[in-house]
C-alpha positions in Angstrom: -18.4 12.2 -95.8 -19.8 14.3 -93.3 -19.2 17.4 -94.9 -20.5 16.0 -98.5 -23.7 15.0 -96.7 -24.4 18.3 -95.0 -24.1 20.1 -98.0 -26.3 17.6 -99.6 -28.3 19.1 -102.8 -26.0 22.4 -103.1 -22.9 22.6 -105.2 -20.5 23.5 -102.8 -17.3 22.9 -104.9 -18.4 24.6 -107.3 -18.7 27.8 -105.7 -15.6 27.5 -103.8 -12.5 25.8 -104.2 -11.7 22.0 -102.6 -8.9 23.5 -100.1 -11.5 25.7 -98.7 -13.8 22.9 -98.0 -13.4 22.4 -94.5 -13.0 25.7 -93.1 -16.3 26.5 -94.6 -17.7 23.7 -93.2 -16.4 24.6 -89.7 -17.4 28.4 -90.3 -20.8 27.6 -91.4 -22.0 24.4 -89.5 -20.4 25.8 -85.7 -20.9 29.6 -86.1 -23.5 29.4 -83.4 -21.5 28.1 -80.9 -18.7 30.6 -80.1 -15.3 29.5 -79.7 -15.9 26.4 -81.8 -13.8 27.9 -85.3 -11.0 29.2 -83.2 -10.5 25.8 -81.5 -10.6 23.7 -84.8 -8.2 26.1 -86.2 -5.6 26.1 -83.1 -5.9 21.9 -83.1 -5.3 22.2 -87.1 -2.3 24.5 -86.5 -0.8 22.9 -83.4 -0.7 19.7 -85.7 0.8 21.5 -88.5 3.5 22.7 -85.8 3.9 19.3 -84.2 4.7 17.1 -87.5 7.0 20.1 -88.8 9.1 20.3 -85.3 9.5 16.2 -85.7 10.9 16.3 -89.0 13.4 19.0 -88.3 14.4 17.6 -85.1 15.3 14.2 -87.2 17.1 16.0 -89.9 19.4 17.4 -87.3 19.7 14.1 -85.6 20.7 12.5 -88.4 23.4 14.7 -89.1 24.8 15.0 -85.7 24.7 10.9 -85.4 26.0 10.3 -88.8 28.2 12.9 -89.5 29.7 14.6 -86.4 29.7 12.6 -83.4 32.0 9.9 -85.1 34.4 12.9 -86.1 35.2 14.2 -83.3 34.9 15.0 -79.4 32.2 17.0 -79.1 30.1 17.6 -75.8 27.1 17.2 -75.2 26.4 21.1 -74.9 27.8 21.6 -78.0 26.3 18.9 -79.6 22.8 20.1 -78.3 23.9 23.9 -80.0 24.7 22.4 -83.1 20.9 20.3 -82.9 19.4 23.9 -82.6 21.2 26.0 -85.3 20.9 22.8 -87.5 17.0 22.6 -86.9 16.8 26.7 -87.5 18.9 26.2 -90.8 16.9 23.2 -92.3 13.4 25.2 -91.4 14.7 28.7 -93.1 15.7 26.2 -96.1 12.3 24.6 -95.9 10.7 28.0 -96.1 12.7 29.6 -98.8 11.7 26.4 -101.2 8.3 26.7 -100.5 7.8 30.1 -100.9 10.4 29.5 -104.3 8.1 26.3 -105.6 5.1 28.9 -104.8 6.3 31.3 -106.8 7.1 28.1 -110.3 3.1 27.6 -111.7 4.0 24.1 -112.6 6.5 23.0 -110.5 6.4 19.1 -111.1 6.6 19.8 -114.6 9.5 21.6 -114.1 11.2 19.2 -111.9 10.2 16.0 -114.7 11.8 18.5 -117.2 15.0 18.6 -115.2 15.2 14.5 -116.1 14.4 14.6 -119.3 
């Protein structure tokens, strides 16, 4: 709202696209105060980092509880290697399908065509 209100009687979206809103904003509204833009973007990133570090530590607790510490004895070193290479695996994965779902123009159509 804040941002809609400062760019009050100019047609922001129509110069530039929706995604690009905020940055803008933050580019335009704090460029007189240095430092301002490159803290915005660090909090924005370190947020970024800090939801994608708790869903891949969760995918490979989920598979070390469900799947391999009722198999068989394994320590709690080995255990804790395992966590790791899982967690590097699942984010390689996670960044091959996005760059491949980047690369499809219309991915959900192409996903609802797979049901069809």
């Amino acid at each position: 709202m804040i941002i809609f209100a400062y760019y009050n009687g100019c047609n922001i979206l129509k110069d530039k696209p929706v995604e690009q809103l905020f940055p803008i904003y933050i580019m335009d509204a704090m460029q007189s105060t240095p430092g301002i833009p490159g803290i915005f973007l660090s909090v924005l990133f370190a947020a970024v980092l800090s939801s994608m570090s708790s869903g891949l530590n969760g995918l490979s607790a989920t598979i070390i509880e469900d799947f391999l510490k009722g198999q068989a004895k394994i320590g709690d070193r080995s255990l804790a290697k395992i966590s790791k290479i899982l967690c590097l695996i699942f984010g390689l994965l996670i960044m091959i399908l996005s760059y491949v779902a980047h690369l499809i123009n219309n991915s959900l159509q192409t996903v609802l065509s797979l049901f069809r």
